[in-house]
PQR file of N, CA, C, O and H, with PARSE charges and radii, in Angstrom:
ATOM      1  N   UNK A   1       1.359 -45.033 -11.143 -0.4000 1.5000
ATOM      2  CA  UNK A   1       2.162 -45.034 -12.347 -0.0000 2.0000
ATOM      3  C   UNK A   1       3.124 -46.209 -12.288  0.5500 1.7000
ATOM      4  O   UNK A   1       3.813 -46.518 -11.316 -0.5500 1.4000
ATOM      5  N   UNK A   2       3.082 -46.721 -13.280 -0.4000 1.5000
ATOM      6  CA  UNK A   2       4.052 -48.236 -13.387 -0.0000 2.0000
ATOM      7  C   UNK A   2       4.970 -47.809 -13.917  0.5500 1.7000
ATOM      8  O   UNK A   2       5.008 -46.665 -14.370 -0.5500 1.4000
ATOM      9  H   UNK A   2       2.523 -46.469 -14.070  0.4000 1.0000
ATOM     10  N   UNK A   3       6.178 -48.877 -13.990 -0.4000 1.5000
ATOM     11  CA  UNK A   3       7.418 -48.794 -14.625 -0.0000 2.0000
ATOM     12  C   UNK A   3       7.645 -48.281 -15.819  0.5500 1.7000
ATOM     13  O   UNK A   3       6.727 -48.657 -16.548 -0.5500 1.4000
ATOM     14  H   UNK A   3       6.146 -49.806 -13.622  0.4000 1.0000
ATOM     15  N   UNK A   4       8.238 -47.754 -16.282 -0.4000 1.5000
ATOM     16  CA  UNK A   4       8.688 -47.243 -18.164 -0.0000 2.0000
ATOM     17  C   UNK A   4       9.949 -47.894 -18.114  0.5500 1.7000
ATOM     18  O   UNK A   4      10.888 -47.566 -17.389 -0.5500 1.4000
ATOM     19  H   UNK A   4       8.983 -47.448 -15.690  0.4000 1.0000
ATOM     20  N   UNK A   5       9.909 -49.202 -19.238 -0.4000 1.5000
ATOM     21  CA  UNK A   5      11.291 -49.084 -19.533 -0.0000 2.0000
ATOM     22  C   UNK A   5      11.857 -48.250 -20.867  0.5500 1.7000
ATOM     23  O   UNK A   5      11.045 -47.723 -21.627 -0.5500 1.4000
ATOM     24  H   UNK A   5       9.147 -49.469 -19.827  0.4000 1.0000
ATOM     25  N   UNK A   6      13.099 -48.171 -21.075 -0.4000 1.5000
ATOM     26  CA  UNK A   6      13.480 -46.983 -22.036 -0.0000 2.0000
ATOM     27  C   UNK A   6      14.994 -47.211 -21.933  0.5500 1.7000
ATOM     28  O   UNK A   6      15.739 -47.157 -20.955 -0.5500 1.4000
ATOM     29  H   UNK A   6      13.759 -48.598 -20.458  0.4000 1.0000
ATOM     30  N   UNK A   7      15.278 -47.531 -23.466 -0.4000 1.5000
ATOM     31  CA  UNK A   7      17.047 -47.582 -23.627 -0.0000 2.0000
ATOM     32  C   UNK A   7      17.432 -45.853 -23.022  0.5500 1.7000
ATOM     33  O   UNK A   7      16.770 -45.111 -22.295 -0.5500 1.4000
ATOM     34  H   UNK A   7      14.672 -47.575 -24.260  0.4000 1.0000
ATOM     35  N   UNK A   8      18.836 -45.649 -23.718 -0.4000 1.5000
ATOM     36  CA  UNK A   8      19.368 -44.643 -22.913 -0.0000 2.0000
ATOM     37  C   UNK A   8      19.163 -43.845 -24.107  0.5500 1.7000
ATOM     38  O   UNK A   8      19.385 -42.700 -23.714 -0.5500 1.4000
ATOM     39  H   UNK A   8      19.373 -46.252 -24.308  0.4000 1.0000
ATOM     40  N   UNK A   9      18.848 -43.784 -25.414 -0.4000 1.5000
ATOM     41  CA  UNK A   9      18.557 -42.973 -26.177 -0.0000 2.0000
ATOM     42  C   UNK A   9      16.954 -42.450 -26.225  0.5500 1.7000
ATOM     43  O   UNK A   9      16.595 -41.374 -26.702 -0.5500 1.4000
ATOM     44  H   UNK A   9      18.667 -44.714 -25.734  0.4000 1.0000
ATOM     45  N   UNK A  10      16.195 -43.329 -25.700 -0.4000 1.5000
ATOM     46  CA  UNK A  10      14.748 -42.898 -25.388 -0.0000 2.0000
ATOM     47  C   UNK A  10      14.744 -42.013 -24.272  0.5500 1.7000
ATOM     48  O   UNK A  10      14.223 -40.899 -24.216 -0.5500 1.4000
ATOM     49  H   UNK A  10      16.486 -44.204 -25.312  0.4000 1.0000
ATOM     50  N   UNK A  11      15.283 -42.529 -23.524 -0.4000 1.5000
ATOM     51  CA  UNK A  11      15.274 -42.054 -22.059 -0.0000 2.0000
ATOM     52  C   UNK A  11      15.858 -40.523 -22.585  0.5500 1.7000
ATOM     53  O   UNK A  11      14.976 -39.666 -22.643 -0.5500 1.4000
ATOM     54  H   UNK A  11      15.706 -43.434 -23.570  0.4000 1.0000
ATOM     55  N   UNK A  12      17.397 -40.026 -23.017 -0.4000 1.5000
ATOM     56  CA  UNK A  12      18.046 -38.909 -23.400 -0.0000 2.0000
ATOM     57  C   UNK A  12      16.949 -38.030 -24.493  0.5500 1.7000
ATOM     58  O   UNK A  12      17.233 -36.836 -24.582 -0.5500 1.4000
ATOM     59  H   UNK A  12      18.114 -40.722 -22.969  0.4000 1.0000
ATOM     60  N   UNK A  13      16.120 -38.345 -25.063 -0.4000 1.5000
ATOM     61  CA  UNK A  13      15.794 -37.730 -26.374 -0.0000 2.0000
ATOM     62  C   UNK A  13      14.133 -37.330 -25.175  0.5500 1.7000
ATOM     63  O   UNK A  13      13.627 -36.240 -24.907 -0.5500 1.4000
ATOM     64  H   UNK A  13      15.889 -39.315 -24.992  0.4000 1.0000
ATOM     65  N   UNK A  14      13.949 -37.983 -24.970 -0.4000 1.5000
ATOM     66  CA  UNK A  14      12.781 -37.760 -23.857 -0.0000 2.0000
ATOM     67  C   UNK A  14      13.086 -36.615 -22.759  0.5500 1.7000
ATOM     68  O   UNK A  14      12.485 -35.545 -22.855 -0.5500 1.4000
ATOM     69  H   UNK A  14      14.361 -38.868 -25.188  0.4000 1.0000
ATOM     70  N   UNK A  15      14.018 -36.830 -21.715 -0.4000 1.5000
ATOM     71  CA  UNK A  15      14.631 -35.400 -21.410 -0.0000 2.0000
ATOM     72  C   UNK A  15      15.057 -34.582 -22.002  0.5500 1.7000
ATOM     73  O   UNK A  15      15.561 -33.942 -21.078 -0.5500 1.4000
ATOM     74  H   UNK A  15      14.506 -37.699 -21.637  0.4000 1.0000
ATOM     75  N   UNK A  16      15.343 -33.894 -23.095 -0.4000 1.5000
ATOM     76  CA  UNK A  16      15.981 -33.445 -23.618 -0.0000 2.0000
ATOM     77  C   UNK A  16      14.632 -32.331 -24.010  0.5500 1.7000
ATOM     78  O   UNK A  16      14.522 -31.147 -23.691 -0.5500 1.4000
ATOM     79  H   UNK A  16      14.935 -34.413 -23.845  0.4000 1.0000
ATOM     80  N   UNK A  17      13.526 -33.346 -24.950 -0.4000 1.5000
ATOM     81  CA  UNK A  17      12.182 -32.446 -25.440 -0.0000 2.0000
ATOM     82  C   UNK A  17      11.602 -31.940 -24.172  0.5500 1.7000
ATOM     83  O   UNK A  17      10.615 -31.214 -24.294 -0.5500 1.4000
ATOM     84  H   UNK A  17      13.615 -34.307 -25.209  0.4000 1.0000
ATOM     85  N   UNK A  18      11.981 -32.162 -23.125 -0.4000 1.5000
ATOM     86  CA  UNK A  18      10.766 -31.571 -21.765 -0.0000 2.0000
ATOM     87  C   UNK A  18      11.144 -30.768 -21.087  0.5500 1.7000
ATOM     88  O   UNK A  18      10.528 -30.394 -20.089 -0.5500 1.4000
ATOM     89  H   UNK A  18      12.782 -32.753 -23.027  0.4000 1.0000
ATOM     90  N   UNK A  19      12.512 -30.198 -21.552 -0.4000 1.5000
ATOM     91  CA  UNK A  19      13.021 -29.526 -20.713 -0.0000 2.0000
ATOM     92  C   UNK A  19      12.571 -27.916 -20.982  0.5500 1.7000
ATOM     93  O   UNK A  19      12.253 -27.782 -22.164 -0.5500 1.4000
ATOM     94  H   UNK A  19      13.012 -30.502 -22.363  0.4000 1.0000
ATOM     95  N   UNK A  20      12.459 -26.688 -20.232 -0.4000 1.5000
ATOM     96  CA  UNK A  20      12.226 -25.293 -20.357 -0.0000 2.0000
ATOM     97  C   UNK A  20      12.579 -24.800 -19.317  0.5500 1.7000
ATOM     98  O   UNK A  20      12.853 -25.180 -18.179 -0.5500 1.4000
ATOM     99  H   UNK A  20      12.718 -26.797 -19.272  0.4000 1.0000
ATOM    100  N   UNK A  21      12.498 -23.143 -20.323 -0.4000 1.5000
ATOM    101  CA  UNK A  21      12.862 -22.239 -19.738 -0.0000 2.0000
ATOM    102  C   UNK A  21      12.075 -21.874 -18.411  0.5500 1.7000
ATOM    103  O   UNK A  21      11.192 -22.610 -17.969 -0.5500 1.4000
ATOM    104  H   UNK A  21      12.276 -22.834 -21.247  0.4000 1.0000
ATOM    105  N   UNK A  22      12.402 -20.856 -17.893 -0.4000 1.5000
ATOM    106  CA  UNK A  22      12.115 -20.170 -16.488 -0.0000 2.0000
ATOM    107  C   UNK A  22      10.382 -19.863 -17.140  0.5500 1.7000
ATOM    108  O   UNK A  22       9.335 -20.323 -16.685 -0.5500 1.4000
ATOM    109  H   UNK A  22      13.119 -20.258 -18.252  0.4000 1.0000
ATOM    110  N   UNK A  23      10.546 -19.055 -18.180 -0.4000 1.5000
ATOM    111  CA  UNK A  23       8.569 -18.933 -18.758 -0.0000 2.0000
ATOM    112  C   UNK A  23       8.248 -19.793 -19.497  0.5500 1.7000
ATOM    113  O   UNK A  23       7.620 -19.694 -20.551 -0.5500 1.4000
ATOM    114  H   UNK A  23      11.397 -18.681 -18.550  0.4000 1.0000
ATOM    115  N   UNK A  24       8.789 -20.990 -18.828 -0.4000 1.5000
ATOM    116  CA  UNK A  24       7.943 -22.444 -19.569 -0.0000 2.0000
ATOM    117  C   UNK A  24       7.691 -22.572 -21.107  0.5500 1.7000
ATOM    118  O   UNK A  24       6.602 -23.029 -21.454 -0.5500 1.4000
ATOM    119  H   UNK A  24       9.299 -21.071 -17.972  0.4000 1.0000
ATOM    120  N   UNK A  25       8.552 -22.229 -22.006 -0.4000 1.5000
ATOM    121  CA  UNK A  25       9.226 -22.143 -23.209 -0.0000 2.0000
ATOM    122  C   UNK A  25      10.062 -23.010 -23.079  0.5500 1.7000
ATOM    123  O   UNK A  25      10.723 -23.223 -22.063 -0.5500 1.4000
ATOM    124  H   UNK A  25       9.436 -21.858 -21.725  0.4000 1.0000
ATOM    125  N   UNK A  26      10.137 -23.948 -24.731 -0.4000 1.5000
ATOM    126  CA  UNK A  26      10.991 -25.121 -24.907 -0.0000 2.0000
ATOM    127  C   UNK A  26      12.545 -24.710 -24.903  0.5500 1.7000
ATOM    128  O   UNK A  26      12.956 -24.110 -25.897 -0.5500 1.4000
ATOM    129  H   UNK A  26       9.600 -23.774 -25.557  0.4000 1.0000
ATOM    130  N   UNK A  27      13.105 -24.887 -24.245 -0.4000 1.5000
ATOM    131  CA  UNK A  27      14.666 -24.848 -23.982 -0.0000 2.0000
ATOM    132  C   UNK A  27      15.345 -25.629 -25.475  0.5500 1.7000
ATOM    133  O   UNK A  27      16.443 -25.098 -25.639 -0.5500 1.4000
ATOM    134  H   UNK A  27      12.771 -25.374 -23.438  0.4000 1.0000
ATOM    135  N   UNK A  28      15.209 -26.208 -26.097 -0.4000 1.5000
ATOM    136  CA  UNK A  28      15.218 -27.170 -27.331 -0.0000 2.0000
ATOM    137  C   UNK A  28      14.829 -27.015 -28.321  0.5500 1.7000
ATOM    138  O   UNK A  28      13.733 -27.574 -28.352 -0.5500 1.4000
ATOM    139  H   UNK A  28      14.317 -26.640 -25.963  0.4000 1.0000
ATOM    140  N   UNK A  29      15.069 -26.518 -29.352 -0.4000 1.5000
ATOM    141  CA  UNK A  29      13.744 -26.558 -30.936 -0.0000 2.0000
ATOM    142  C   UNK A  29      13.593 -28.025 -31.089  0.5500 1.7000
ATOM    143  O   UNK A  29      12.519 -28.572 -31.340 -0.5500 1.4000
ATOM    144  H   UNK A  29      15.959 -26.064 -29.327  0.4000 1.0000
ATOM    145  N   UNK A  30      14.802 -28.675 -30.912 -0.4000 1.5000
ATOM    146  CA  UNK A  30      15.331 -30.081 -31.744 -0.0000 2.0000
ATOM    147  C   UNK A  30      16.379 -30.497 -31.798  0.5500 1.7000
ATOM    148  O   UNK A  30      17.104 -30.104 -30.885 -0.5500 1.4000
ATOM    149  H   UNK A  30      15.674 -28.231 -30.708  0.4000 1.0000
ATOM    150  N   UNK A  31      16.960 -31.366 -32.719 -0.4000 1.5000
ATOM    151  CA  UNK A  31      18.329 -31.490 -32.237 -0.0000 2.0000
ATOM    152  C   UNK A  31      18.696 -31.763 -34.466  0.5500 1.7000
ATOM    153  O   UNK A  31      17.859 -31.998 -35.337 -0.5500 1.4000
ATOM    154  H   UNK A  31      16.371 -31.685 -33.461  0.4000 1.0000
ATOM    155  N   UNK A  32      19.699 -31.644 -34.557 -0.4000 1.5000
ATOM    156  CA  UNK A  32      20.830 -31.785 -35.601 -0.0000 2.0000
ATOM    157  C   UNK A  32      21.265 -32.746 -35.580  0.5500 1.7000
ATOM    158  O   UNK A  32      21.930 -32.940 -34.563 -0.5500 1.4000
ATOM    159  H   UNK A  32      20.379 -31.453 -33.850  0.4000 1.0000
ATOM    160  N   UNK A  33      21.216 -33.828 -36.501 -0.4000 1.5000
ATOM    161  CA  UNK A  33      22.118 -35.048 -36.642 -0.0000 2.0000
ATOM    162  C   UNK A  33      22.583 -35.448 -37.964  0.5500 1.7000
ATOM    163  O   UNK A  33      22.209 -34.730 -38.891 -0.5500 1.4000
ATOM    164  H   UNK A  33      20.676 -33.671 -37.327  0.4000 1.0000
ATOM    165  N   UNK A  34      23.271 -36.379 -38.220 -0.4000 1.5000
ATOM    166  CA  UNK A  34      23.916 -36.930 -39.502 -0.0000 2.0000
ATOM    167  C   UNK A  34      24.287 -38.147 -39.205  0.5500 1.7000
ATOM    168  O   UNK A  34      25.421 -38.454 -38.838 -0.5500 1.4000
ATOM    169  H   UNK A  34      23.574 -36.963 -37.467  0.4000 1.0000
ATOM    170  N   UNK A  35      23.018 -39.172 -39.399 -0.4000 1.5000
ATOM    171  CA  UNK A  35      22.730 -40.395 -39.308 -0.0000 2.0000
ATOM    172  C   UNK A  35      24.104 -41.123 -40.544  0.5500 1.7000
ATOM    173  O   UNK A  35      24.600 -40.836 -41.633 -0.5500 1.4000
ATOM    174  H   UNK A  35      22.097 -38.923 -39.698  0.4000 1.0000
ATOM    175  N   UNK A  36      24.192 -41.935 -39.730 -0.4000 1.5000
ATOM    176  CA  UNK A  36      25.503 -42.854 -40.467 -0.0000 2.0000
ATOM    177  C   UNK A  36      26.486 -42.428 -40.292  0.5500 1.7000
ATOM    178  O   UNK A  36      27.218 -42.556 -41.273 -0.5500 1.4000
ATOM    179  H   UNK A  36      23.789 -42.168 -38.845  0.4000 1.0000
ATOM    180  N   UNK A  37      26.945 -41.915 -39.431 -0.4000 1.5000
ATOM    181  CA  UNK A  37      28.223 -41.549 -38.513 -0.0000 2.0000
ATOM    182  C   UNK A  37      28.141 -42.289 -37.392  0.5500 1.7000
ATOM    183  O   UNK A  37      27.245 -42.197 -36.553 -0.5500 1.4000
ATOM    184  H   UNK A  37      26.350 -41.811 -38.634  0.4000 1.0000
ATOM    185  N   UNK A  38      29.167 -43.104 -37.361 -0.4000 1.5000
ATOM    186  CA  UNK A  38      29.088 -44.242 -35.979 -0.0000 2.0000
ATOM    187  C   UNK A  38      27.902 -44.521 -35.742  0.5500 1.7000
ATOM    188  O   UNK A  38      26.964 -44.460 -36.538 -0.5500 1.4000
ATOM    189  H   UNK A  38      29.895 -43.178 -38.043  0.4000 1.0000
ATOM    190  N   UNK A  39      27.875 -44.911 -34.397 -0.4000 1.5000
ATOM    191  CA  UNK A  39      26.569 -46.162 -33.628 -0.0000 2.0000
ATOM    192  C   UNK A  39      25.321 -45.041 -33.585  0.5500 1.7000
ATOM    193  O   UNK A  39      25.346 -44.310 -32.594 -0.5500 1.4000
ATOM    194  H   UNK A  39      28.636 -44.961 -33.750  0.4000 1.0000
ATOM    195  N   UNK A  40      24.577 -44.889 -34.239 -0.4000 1.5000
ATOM    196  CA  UNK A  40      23.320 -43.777 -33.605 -0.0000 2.0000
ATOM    197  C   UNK A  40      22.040 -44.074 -33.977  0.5500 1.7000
ATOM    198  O   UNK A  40      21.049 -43.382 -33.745 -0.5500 1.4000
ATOM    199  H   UNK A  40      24.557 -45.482 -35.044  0.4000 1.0000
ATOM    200  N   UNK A  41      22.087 -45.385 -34.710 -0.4000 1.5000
ATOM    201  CA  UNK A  41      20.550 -46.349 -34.739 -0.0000 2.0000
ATOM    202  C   UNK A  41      19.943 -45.899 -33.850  0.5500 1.7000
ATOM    203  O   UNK A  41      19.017 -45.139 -34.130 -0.5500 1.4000
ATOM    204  H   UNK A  41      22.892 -45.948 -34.899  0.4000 1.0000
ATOM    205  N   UNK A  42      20.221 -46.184 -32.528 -0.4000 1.5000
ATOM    206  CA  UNK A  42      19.287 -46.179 -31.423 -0.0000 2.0000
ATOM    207  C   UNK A  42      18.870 -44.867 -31.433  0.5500 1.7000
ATOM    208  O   UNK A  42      17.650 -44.808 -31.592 -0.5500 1.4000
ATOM    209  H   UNK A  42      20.974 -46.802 -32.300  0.4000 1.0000
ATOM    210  N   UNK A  43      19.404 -43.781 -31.325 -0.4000 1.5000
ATOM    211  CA  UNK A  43      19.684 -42.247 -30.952 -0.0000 2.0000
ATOM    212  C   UNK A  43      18.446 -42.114 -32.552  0.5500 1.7000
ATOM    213  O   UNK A  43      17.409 -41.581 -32.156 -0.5500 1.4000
ATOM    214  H   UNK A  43      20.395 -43.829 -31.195  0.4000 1.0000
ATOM    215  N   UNK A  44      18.384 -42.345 -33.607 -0.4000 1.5000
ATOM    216  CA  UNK A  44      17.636 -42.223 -34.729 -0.0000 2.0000
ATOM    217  C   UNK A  44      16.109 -42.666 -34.156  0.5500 1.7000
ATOM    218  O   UNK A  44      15.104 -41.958 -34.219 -0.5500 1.4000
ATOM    219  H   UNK A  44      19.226 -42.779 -33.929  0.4000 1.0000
ATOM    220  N   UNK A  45      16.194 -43.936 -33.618 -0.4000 1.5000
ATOM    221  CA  UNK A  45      14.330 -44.567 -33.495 -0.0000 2.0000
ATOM    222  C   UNK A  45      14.424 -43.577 -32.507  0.5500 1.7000
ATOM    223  O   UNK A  45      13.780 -42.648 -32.996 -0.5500 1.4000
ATOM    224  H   UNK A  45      17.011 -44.511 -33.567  0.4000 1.0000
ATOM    225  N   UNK A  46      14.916 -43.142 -31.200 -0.4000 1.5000
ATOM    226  CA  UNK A  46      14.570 -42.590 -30.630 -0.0000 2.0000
ATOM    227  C   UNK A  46      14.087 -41.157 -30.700  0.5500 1.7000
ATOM    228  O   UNK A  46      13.347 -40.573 -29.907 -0.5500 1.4000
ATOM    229  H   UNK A  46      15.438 -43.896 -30.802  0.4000 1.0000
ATOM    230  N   UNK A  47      14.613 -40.738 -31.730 -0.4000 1.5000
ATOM    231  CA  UNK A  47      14.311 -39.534 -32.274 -0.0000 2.0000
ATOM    232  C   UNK A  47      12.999 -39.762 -33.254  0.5500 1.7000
ATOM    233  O   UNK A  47      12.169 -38.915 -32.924 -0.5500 1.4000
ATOM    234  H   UNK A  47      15.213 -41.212 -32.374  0.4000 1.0000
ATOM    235  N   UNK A  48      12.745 -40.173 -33.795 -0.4000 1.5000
ATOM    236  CA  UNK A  48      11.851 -41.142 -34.585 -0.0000 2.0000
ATOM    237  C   UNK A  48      10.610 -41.028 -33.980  0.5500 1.7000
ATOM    238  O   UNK A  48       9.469 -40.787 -34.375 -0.5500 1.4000
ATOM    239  H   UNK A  48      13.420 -40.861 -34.062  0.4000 1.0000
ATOM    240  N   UNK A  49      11.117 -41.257 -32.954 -0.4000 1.5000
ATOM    241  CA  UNK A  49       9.826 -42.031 -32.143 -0.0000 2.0000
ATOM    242  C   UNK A  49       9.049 -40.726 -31.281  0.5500 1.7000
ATOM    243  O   UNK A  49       7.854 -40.605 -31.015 -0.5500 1.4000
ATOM    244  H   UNK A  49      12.044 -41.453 -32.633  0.4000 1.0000
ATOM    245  N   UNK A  50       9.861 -40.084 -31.055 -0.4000 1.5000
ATOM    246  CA  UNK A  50       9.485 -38.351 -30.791 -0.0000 2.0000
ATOM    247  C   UNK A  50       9.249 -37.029 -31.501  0.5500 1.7000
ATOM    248  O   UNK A  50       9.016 -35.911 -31.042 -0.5500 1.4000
ATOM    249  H   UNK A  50      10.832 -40.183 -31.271  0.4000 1.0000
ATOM    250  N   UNK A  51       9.415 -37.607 -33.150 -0.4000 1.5000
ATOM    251  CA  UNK A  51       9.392 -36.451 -33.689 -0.0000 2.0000
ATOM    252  C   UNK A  51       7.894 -35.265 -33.748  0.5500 1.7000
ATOM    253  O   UNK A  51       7.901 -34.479 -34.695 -0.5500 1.4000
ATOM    254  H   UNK A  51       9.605 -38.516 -33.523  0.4000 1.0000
ATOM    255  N   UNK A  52       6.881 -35.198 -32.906 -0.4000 1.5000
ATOM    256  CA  UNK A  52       6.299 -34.582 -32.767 -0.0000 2.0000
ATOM    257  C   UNK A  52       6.554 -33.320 -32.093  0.5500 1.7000
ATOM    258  O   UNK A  52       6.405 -32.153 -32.453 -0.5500 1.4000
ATOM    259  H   UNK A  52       6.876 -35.837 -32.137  0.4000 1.0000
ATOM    260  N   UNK A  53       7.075 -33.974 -30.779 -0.4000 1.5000
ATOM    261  CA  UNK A  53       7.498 -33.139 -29.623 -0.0000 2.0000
ATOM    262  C   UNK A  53       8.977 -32.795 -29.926  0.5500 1.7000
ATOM    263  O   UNK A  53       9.350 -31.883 -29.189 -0.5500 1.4000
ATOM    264  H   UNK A  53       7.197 -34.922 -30.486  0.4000 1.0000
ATOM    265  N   UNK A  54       9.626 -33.088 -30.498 -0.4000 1.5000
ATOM    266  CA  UNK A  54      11.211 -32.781 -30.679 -0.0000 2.0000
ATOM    267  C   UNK A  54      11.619 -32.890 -32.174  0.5500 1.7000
ATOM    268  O   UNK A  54      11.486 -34.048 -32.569 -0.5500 1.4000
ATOM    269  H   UNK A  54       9.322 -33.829 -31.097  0.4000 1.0000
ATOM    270  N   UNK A  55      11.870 -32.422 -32.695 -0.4000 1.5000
ATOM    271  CA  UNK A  55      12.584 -31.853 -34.486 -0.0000 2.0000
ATOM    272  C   UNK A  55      13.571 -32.683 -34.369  0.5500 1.7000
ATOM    273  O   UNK A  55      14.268 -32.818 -33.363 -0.5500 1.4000
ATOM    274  H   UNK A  55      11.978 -31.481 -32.375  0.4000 1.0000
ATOM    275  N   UNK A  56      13.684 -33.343 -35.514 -0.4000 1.5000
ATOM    276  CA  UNK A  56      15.002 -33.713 -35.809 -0.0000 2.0000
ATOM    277  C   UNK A  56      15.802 -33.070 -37.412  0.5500 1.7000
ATOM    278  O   UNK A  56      16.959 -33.382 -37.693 -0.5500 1.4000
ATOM    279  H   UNK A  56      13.119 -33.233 -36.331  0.4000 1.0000
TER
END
């Protein structure tokens, strides 16, 4: 397995969807946001970019 690079919002939104419970159930539905409140471009593609595995 080679390197992954990944800003810190890929990287966060990526842990975040993989995480579970003790019976391997998503700990996460998704997450809640309100884009255009301060800096969260990044935190958006990154979410974006996962919305299969993670709800936004």
């Amino acid at each position: 397995m080679g390197t992954i690079r990944l800003t810190a919002a890929q990287a966060m939104v990526r842990y975040l969807s993989r995480q579970m419970t003790e019976e391997g159930a998503p700990f996460l539905a998704g997450m809640w946001a309100i884009f255009g409140h301060g800096n969260v471009a990044g935190m958006g593609e990154a979410l974006h970019a996962e919305r299969d595995a993670f709800q936004t």
